[in-house]
DSSP file (Angstrom, degrees, kcal/mol; ACC not computed):
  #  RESIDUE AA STRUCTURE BP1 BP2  ACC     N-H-->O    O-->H-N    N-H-->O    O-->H-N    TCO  KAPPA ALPHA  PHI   PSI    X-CA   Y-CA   Z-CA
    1    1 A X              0   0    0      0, 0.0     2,-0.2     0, 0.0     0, 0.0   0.000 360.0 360.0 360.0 153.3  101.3  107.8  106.2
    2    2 A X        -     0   0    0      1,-0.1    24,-0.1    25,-0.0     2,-0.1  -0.710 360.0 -24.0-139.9-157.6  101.5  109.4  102.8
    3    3 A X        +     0   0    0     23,-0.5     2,-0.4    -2,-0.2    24,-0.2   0.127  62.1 165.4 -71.2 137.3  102.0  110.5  100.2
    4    4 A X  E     -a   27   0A   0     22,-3.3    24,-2.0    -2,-0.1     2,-0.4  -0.971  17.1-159.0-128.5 134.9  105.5  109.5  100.1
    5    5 A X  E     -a   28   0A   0     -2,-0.4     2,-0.2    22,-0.2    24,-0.2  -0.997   8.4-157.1-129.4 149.5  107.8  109.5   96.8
    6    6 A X  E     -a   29   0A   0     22,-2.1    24,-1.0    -2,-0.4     2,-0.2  -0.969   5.9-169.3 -82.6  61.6  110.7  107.8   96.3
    7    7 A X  E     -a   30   0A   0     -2,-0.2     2,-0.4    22,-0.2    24,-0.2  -0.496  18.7-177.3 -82.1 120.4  113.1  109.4   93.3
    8    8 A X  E     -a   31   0A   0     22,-3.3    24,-2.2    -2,-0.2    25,-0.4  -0.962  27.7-145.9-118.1 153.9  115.7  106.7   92.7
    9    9 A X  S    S-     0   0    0     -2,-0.4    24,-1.3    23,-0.2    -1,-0.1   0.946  76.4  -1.6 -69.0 -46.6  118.7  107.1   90.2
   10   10 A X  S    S-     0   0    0      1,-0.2    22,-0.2    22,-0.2    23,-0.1  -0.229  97.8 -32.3-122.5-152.5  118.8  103.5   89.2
   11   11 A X        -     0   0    0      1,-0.1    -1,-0.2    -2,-0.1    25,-0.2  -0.311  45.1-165.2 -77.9 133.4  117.4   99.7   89.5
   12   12 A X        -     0   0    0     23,-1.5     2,-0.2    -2,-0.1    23,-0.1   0.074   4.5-165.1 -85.5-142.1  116.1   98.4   92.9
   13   13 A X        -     0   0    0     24,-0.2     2,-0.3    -2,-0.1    25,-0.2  -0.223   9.4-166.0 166.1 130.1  115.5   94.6   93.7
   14   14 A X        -     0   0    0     23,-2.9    25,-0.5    -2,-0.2    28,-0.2  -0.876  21.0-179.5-127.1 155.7  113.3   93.9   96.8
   15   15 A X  S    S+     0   0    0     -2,-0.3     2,-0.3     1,-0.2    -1,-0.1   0.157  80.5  43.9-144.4   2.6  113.0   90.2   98.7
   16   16 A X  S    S-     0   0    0      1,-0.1    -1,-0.2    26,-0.1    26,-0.1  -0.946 100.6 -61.3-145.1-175.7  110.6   91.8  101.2
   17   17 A X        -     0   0    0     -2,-0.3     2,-0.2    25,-0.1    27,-0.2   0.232  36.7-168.9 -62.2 175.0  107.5   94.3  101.4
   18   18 A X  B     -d   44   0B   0     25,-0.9    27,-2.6     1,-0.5    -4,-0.0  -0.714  48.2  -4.4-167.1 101.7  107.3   97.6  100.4
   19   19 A X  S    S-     0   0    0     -2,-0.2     2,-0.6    25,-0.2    -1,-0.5   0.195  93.8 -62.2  97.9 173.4  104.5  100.5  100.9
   20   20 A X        -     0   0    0      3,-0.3     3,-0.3     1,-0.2     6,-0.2  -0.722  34.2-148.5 -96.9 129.1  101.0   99.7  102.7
   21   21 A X  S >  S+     0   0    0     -2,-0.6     3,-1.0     1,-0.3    -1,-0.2   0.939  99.1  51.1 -64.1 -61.7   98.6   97.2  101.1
   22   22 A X  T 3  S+     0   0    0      1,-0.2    -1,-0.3     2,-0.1     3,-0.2   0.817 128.2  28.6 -48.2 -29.5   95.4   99.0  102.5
   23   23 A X  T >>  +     0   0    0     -3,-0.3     3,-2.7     1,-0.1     4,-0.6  -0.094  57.7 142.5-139.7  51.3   96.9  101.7  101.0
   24   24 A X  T <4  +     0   0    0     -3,-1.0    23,-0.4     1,-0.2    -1,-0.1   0.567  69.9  82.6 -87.0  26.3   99.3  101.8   98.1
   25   25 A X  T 34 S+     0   0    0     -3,-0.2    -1,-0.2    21,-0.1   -22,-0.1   0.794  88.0  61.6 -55.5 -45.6   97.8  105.1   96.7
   26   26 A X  T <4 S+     0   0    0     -3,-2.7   -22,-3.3    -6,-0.2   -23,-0.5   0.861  97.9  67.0 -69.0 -29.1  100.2  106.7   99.4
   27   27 A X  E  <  +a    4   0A   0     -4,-0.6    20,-3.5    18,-0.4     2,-0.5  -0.744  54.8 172.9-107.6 145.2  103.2  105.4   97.9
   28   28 A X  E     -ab   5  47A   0    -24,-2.0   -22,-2.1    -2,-0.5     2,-0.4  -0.791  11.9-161.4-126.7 162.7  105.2  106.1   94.3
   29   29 A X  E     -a    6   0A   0     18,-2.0     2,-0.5    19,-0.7   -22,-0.2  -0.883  10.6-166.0-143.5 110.6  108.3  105.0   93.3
   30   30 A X  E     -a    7   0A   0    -24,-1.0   -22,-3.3    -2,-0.4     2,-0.7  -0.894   6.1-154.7-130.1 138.0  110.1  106.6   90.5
   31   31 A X  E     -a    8   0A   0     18,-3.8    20,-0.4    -2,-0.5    21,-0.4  -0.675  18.0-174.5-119.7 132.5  113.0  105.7   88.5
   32   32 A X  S    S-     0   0    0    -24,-2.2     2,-0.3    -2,-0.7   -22,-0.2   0.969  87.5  -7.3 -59.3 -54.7  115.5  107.9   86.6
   33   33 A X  S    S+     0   0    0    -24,-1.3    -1,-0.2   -25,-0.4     2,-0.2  -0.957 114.8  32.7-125.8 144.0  117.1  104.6   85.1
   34   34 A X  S    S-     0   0    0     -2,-0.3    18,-0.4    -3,-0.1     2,-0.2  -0.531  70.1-121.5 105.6-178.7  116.7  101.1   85.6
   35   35 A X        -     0   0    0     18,-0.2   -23,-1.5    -2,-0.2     2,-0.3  -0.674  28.1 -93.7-153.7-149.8  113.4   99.5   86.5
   36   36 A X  E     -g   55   0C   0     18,-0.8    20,-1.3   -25,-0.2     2,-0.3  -0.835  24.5-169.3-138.5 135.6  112.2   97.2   89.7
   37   37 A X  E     -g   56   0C   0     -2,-0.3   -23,-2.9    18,-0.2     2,-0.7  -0.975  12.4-158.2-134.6 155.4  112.3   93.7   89.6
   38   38 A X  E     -g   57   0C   0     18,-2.9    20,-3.2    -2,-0.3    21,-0.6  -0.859  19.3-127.2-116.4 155.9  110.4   92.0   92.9
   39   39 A X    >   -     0   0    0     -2,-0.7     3,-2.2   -25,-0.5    21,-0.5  -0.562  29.3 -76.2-102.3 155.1  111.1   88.8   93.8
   40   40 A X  T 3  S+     0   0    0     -2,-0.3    19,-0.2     1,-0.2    -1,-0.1  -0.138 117.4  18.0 -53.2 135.8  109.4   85.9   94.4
   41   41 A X  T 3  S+     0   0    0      1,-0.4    -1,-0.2    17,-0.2   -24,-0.1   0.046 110.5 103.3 103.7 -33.7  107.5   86.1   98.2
   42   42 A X    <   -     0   0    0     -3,-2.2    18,-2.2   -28,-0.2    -1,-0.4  -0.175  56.8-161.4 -49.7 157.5  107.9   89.6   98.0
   43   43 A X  E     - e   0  60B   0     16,-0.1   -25,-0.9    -3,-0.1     2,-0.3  -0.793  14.1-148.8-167.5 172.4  105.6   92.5   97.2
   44   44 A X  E     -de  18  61B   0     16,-1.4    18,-2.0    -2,-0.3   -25,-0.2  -0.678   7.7-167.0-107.1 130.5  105.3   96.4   96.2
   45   45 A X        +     0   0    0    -27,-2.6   -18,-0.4    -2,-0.3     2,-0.3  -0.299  51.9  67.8-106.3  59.2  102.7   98.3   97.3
   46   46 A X  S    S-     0   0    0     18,-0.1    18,-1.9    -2,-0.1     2,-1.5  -0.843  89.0 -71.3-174.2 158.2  102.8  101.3   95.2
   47   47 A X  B     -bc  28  64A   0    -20,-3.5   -18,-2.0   -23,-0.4    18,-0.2  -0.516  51.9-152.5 -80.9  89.2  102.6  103.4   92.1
   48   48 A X        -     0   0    0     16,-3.4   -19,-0.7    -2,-1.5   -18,-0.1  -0.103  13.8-176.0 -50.2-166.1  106.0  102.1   90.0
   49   49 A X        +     0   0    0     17,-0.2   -18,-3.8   -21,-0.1     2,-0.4  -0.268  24.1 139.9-136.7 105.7  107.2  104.8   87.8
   50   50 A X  B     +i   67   0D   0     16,-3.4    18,-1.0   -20,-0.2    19,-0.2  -0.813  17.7 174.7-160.6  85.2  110.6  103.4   85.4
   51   51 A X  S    S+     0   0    0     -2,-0.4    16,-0.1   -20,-0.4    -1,-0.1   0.354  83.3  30.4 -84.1  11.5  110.0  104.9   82.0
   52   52 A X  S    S+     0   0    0    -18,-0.4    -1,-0.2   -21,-0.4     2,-0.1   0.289 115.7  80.8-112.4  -3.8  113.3  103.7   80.4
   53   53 A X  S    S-     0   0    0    -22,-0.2    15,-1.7   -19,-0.2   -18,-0.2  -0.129  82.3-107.8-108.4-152.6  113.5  100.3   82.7
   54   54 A X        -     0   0    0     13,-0.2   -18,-0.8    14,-0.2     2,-0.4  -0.714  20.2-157.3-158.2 117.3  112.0   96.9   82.9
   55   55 A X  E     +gh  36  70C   0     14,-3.0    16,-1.0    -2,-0.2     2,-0.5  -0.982  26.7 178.4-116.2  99.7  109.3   96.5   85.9
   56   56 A X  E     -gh  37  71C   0    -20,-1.3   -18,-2.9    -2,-0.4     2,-1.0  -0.906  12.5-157.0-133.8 127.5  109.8   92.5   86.1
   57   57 A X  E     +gh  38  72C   0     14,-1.9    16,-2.0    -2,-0.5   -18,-0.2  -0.849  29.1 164.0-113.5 116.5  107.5   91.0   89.0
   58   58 A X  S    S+     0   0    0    -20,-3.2   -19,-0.2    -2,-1.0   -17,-0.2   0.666  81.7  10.6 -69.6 -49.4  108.4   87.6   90.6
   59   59 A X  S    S-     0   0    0    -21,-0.6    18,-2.2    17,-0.2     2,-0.5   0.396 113.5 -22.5 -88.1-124.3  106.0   88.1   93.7
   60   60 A X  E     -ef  43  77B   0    -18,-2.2   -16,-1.4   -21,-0.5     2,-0.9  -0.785  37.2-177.7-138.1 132.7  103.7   90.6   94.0
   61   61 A X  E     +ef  44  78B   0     16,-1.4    18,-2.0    -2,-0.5     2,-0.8  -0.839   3.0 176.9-108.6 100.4  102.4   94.5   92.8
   62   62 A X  E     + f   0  79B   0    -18,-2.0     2,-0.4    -2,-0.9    18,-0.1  -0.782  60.6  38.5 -69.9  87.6   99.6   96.3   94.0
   63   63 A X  E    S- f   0  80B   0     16,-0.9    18,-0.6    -2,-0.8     2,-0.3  -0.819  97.3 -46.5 173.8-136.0   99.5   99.7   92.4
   64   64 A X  B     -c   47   0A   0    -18,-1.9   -16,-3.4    -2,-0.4     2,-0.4  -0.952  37.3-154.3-135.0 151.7  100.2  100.9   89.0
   65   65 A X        -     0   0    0     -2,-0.3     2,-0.5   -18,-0.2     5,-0.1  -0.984   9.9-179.2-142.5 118.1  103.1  100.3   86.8
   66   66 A X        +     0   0    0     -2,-0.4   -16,-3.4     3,-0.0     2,-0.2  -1.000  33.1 154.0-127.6 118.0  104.2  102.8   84.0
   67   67 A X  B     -i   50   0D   0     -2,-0.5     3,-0.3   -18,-0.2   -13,-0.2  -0.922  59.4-130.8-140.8 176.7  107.1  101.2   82.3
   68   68 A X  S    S+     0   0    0    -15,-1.7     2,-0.3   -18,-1.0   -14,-0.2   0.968 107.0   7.6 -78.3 -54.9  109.3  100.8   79.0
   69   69 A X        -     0   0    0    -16,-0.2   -14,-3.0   -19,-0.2    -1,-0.2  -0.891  68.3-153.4-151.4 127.3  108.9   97.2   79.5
   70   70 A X  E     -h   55   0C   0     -2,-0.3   -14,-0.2    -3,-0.3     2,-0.2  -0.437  11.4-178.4 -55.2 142.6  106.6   94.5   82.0
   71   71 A X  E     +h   56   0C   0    -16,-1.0   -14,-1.9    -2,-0.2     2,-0.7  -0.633   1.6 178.6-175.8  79.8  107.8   91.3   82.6
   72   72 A X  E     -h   57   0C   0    -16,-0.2   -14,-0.2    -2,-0.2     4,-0.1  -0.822  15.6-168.4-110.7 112.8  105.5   88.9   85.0
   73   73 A X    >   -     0   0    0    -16,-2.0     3,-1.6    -2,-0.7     2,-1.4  -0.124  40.5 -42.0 -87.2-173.3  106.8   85.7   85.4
   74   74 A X  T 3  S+     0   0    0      1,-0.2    -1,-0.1     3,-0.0   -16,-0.1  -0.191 124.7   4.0  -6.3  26.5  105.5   82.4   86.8
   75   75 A X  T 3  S+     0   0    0     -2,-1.4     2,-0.4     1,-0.3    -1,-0.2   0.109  93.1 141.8 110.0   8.5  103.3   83.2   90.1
   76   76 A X    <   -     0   0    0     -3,-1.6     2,-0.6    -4,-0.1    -1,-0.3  -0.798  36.9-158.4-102.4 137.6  103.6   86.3   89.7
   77   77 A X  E     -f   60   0B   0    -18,-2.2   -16,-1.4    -2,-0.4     2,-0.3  -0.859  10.0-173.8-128.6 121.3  100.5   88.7   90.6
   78   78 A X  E     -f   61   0B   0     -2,-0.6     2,-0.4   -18,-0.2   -16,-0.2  -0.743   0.7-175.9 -97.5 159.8   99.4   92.4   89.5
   79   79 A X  E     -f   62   0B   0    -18,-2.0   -16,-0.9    -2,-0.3     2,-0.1  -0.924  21.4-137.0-144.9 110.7   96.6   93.9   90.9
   80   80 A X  E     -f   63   0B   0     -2,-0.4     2,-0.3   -18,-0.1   -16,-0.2  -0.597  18.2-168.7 -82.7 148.8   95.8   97.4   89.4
   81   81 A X              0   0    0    -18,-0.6    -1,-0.1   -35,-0.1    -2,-0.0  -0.935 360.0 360.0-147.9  93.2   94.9  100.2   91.5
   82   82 A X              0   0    0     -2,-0.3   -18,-0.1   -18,-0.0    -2,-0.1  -0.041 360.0 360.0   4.7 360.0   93.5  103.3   90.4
């Protein structure tokens, strides 16, 4: 259930899922430094927030992404959410 945030100091990396697809309003994920990158097969369900980092999506984002800089590679899929 949420809403839940996430304050991190730095960078994450994920290889498996992350907040609820029905529902990625409930979660945000905000970074002091650093950015996210998801990996392929993975995917973030969630409101990113990494306004000095690098948000760089091998898999997959459902939510919103406020970042210095985006980076969607090959396969990779966003899906914006309000």
């Amino acid at each position: 259930m949420g809403p839940v945030v996430i304050n991190l100091g730095s960078g994450l990396a994920t290889n498996g899922t992350i907040g609820s697809a029905s529902h990625p309003q409930w979660l945000t994920l905000n970074f002091a430094s650093g950015g996210l990158t998801v990996n392929g097969g993975a995917s973030v369900h969630a409101a990113v927030l990494a306004p000095t980092g690098t948000v760089m999506v091998n898999g997959n984002v459902n939510g919103s992404v406020a970042a210095d800089r985006l980076i969607l590679n090959g396969g990779a899929v966003l899906v914006a959410v309000p």
